[in-house]
Backbone as CSV, one residue per row, in Angstrom:
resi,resn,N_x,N_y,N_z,CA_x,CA_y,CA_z,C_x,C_y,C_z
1,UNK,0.826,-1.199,0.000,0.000,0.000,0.000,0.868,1.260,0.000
2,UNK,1.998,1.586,0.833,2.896,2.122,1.123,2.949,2.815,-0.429
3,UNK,3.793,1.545,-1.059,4.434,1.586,-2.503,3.610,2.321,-3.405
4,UNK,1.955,1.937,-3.731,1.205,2.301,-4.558,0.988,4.274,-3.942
5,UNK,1.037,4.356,-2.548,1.142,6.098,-2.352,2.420,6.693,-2.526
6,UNK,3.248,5.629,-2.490,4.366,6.964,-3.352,4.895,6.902,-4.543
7,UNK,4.235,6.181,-5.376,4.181,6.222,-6.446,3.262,6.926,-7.489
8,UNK,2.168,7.007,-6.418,1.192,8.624,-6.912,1.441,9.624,-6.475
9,UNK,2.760,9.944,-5.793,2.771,10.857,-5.212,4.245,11.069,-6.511
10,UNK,5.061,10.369,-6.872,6.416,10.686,-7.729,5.574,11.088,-8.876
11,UNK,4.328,10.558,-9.052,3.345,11.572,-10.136,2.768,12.991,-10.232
12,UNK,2.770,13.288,-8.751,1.891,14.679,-8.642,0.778,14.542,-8.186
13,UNK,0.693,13.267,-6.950,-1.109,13.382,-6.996,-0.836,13.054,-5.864
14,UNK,-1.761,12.680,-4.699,-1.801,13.226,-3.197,-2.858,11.813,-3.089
15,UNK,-2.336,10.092,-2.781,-3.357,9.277,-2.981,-3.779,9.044,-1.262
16,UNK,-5.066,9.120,-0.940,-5.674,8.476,0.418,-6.328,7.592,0.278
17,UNK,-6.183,6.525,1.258,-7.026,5.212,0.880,-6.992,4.954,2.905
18,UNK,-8.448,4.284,2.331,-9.649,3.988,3.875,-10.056,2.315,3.885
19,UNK,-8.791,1.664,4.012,-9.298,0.059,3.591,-10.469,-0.321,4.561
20,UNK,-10.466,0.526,5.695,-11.724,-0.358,6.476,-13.436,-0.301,5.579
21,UNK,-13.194,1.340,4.777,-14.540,2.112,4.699,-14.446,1.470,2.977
22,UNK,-13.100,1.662,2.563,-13.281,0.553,0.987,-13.252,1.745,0.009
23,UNK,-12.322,3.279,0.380,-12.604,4.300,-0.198,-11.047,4.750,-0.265
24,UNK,-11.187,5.253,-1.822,-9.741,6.022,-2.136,-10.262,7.207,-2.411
25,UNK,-9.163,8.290,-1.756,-9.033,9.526,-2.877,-7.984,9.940,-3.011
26,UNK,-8.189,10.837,-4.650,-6.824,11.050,-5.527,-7.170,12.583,-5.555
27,UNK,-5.744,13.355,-5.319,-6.020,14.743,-5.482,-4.545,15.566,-6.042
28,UNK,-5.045,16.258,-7.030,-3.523,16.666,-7.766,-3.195,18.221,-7.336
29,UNK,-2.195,18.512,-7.233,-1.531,19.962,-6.646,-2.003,20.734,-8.267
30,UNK,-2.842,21.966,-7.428,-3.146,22.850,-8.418,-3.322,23.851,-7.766
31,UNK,-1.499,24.804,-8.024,-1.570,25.919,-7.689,-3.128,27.153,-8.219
32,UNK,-3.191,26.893,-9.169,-4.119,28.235,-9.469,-5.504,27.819,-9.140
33,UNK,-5.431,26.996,-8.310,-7.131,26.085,-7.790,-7.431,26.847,-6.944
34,UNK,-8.512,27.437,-6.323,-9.272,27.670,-5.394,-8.602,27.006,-3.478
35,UNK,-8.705,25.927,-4.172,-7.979,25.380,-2.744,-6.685,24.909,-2.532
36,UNK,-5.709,24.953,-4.089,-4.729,24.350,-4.768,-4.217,22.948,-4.545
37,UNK,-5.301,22.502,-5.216,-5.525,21.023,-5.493,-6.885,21.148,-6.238
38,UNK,-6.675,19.927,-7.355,-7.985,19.874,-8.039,-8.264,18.063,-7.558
39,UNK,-9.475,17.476,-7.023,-10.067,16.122,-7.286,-9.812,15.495,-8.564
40,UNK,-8.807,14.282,-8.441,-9.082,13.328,-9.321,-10.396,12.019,-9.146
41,UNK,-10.437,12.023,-7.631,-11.355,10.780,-7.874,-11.541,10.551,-6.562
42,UNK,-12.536,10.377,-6.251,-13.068,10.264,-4.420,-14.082,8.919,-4.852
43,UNK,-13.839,8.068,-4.511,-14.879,6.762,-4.867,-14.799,5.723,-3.673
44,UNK,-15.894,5.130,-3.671,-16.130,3.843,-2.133,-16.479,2.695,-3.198
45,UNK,-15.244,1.241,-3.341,-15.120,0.619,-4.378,-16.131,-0.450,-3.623
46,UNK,-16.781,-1.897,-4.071,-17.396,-2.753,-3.773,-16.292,-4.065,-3.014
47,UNK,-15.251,-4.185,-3.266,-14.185,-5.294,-2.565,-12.535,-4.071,-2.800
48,UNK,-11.967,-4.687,-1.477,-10.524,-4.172,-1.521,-9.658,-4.582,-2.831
49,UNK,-10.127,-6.014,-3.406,-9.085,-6.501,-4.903,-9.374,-5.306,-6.042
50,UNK,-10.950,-4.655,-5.992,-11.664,-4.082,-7.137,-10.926,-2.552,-6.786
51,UNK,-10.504,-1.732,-5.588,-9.715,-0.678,-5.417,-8.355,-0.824,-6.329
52,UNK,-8.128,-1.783,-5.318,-6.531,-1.728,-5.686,-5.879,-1.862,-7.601
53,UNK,-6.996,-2.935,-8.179,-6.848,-2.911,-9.275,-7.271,-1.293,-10.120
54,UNK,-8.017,-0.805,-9.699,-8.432,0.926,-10.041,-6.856,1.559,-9.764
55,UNK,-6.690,1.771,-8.904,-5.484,2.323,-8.400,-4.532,1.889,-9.319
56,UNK,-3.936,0.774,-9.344,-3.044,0.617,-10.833,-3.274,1.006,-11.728
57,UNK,-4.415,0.904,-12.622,-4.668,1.123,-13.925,-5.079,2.602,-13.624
58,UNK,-5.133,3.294,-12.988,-5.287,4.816,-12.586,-3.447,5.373,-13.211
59,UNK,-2.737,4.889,-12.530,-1.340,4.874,-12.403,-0.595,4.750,-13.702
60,UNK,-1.291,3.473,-14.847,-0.497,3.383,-15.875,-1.210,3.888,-16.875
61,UNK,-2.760,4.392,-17.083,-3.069,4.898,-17.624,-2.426,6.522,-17.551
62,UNK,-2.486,6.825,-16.543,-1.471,7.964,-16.592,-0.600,8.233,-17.445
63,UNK,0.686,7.511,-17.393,2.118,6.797,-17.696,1.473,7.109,-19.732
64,UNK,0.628,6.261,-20.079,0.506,6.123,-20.994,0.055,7.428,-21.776
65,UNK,-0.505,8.604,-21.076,-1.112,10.010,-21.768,0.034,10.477,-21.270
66,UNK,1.187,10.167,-20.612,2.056,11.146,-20.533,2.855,10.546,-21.626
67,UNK,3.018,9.128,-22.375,4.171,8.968,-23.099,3.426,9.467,-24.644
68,UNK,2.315,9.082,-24.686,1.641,9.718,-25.795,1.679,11.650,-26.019
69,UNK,1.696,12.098,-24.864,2.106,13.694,-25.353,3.083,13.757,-25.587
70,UNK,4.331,12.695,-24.680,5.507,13.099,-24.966,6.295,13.222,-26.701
71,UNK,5.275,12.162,-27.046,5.671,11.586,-28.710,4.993,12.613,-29.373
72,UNK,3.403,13.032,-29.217,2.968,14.451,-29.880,3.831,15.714,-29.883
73,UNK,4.050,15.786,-29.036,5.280,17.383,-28.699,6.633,16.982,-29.434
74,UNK,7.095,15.543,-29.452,8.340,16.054,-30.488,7.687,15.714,-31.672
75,UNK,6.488,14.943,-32.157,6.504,15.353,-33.717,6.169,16.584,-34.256
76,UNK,5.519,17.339,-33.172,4.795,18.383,-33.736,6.484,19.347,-33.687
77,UNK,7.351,19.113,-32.684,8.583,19.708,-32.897,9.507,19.637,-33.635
78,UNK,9.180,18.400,-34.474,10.069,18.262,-35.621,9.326,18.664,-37.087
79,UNK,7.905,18.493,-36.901,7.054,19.042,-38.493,7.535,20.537,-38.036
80,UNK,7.566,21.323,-37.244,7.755,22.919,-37.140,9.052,23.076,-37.558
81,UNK,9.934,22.075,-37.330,11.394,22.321,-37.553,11.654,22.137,-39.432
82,UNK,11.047,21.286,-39.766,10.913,20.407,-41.386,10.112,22.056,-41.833
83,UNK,9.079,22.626,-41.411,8.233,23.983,-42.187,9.312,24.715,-41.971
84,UNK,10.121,25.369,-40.959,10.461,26.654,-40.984,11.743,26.046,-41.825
85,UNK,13.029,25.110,-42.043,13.796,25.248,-43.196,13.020,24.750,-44.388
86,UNK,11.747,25.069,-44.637,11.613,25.137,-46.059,11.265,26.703,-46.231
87,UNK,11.316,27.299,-45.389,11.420,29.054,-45.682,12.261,29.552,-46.342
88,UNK,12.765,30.182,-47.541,13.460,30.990,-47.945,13.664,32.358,-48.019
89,UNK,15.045,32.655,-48.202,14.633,34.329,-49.110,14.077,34.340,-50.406
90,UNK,13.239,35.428,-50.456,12.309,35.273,-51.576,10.558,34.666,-51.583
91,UNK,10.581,33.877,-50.430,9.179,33.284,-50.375,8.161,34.129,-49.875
92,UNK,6.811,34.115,-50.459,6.259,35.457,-50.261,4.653,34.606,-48.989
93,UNK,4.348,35.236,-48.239,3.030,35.205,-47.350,2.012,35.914,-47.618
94,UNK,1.184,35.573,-47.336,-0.339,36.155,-47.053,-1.031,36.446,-45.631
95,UNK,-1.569,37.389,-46.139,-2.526,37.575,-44.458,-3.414,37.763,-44.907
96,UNK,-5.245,37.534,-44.815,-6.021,37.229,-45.087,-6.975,37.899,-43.723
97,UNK,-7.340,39.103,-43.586,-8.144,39.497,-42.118,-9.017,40.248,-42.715
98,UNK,-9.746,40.576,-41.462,-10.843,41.879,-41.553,-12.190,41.198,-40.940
99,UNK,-13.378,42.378,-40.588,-14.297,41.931,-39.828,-15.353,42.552,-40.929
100,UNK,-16.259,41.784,-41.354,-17.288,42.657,-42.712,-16.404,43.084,-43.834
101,UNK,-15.028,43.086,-43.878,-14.652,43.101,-44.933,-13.452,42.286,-44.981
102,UNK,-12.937,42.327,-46.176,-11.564,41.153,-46.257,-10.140,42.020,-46.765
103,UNK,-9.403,42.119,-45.905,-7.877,42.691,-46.285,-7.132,41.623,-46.578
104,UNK,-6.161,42.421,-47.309,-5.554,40.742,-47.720,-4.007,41.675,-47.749
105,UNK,-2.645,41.341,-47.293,-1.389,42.204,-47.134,-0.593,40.936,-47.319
106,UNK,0.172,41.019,-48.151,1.294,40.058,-48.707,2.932,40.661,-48.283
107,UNK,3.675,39.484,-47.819,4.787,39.767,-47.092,5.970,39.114,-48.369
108,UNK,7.159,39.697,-48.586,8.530,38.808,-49.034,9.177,39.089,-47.892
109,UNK,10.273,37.340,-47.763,10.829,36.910,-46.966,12.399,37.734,-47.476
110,UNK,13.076,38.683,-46.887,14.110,39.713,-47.635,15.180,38.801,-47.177
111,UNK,15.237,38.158,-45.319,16.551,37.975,-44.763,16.075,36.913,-43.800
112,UNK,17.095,35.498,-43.844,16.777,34.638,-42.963,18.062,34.294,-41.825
113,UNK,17.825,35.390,-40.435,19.022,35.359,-39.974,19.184,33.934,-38.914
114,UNK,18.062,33.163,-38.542,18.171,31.895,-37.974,17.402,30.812,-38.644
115,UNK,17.553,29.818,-38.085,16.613,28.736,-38.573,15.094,28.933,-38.089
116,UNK,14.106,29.918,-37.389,13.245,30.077,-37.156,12.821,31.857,-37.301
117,UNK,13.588,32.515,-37.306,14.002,33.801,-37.726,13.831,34.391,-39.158
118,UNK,12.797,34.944,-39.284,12.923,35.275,-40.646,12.933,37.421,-40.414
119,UNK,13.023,37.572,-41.567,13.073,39.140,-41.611,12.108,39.568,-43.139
120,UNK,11.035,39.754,-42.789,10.398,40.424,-44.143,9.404,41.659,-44.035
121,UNK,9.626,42.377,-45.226,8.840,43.495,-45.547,7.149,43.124,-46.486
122,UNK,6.447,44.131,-46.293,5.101,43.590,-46.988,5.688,44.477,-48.485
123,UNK,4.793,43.368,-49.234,5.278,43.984,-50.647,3.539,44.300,-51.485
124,UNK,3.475,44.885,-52.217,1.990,45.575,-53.069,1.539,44.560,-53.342
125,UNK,0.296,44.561,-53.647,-0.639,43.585,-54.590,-1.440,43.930,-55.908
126,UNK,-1.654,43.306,-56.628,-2.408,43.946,-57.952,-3.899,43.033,-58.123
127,UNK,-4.264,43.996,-58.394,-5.743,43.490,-58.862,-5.799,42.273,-60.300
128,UNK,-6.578,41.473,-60.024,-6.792,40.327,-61.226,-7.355,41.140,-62.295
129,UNK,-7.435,41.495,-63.828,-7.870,42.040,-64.695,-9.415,40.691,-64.656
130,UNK,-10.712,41.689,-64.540,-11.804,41.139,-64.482,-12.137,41.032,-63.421
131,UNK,-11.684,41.172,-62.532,-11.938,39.399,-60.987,-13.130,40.523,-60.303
132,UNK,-13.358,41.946,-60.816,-14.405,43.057,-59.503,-15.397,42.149,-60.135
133,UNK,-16.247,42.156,-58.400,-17.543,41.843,-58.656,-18.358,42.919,-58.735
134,UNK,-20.078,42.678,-59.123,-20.565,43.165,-60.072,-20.699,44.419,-58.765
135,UNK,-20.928,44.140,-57.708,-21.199,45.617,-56.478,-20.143,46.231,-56.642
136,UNK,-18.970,45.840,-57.318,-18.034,47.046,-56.800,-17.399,46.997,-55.581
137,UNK,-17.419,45.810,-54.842,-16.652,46.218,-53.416,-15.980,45.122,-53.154
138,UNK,-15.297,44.178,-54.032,-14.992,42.977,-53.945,-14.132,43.107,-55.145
139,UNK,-13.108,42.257,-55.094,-11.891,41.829,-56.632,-10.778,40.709,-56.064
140,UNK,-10.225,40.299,-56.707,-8.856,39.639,-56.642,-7.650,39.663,-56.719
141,UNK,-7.358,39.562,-55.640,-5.457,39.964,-55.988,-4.299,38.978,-55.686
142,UNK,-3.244,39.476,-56.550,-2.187,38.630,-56.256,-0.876,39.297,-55.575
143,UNK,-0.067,39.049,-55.617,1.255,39.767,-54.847,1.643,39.783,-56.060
144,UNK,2.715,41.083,-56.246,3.798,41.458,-56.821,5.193,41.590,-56.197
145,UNK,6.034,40.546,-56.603,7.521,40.300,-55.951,8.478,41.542,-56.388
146,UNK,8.909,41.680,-55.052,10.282,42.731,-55.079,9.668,44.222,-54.693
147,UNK,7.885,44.108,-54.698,7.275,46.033,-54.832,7.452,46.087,-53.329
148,UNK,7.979,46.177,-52.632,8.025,46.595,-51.485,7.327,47.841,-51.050
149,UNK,6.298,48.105,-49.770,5.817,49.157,-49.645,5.917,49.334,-47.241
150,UNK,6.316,48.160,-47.026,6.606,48.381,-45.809,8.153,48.305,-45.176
151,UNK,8.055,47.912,-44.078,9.528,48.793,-43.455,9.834,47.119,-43.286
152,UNK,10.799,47.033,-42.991,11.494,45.353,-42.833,11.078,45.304,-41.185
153,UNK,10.303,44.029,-40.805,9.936,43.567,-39.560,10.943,42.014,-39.541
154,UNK,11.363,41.734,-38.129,11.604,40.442,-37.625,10.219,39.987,-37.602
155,UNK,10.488,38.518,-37.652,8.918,37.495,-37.274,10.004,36.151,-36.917
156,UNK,8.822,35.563,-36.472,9.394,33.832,-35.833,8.268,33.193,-36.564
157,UNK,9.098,32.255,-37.264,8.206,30.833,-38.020,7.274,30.355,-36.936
158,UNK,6.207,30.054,-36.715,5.528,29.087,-35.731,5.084,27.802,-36.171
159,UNK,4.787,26.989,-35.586,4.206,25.444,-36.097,4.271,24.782,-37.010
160,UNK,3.136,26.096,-37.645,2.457,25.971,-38.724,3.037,26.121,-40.270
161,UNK,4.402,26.871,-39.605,5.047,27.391,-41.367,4.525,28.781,-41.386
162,UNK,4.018,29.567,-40.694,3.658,30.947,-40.932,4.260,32.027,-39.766
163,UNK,3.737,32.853,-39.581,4.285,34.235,-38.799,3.158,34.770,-38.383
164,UNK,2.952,35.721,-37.049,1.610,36.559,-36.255,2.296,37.619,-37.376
165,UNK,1.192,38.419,-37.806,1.276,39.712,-38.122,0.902,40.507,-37.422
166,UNK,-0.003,39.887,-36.492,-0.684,40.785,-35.336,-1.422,40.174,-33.942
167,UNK,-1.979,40.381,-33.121,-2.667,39.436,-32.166,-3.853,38.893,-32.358
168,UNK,-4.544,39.131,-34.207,-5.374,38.769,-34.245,-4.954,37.720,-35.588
169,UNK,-3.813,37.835,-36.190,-3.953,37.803,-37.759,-2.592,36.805,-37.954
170,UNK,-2.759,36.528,-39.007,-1.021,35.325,-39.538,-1.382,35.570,-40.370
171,UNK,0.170,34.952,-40.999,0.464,34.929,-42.457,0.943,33.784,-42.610
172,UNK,0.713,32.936,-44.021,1.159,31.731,-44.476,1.321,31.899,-45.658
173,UNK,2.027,30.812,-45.848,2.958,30.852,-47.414,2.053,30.896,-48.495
174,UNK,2.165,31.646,-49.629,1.202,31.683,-50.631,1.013,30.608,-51.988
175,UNK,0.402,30.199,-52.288,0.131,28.855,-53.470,0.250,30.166,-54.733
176,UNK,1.415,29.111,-55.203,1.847,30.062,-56.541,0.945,30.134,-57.462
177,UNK,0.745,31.271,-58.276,-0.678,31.455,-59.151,-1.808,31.611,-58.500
178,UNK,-1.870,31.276,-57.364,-3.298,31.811,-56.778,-3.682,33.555,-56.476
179,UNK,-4.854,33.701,-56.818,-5.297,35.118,-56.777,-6.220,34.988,-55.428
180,UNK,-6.211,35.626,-54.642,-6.633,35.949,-53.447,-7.945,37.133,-53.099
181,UNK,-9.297,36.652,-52.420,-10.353,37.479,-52.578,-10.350,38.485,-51.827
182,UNK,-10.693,40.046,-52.151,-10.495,41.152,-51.484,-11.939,41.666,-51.335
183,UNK,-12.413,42.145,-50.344,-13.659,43.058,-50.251,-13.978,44.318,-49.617
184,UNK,-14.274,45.090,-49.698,-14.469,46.283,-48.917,-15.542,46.951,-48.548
185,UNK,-16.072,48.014,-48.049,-17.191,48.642,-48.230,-16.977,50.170,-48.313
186,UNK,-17.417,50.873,-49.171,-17.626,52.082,-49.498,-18.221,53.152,-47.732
């Protein structure tokens, strides 16, 4: 019994057990809790064999969502690592925002001073010949490489292969030949 409480305890969890009453409880340290500890499990089992077997499989089920994040967090750390060296100089982004209407601001990648580090300025966009719709407040655009019209910003690659442009907004890499929908209102 000893063994099985400090072995929830080399986990982070706080185990009490009541063999007369046939009741465990599990409680995990949670500083930002109300009482700092949150309830894992307060239960009164039907036989002492039917606890104790809970209590293990409590224990390695654990074990098992911790080895499973552990394997999520480095793949997702190695697909972020595989996106940001396929960044170049020269590769151009999109940002795609607005609330009732649609802005659309295209970035070139000028300077790549780390492997997650990029340095780019926003460059102009041109309208698709045809693409306005028939209201007038809508068209298509594409980027034009090299028109530079902003000041050179640092950014950090994230996850995803893209950059925050803002706390609301990103940018991701643009599909070559694609024309991009713009809208506005008068």
């Amino acid at each position: 019994m000893n063994a099985l409480v400090e072995q929830f305890q080399k986990h982070g969890f706080i185990l009490e057990v009541n063999e007369d009453r046939i009741v465990a409880r599990c409680d995990r340290v949670a500083p930002r809790a109300l009482l700092g500890y949150k309830n894992e499990f307060h239960y009164k089992f039907s036989s002492l064999e039917r606890m104790y077997e809970y209590l293990s499989n409590f224990i390695a089920d654990r074990l098992k969502v911790q080895e499973i994040r552990a394997k999520r967090k480095e793949k997702e750390s190695r697909e972020a690592e595989e996106l940001a060296a396929k960044v170049a100089v020269g590769d151009i982004f999109v940002d795609s925002w607005g609330y009732e209407q649609t802005n659309v601001d295209f970035y070139q990648v000028v300077a790549k001073p780390s492997a997650k580090t990029i340095i780019v300025r926003e460059i102009a966009c041109e309208r698709e010949e045809g693409s306005e719709m028939s209201h007038g407040m809508a068209d298509n655009v594409h980027p034009v490489r090299d028109a530079f019209i902003g000041k050179e910003m640092k950014k950090r690659i994230d996850k995803y292969g893209g950059f925050k442009t803002s706390s609301f907004s990103c940018a991701r890499p643009v599909d070559e030949g694609r024309s991009y929908y713009r809208s506005w209102y008068a």
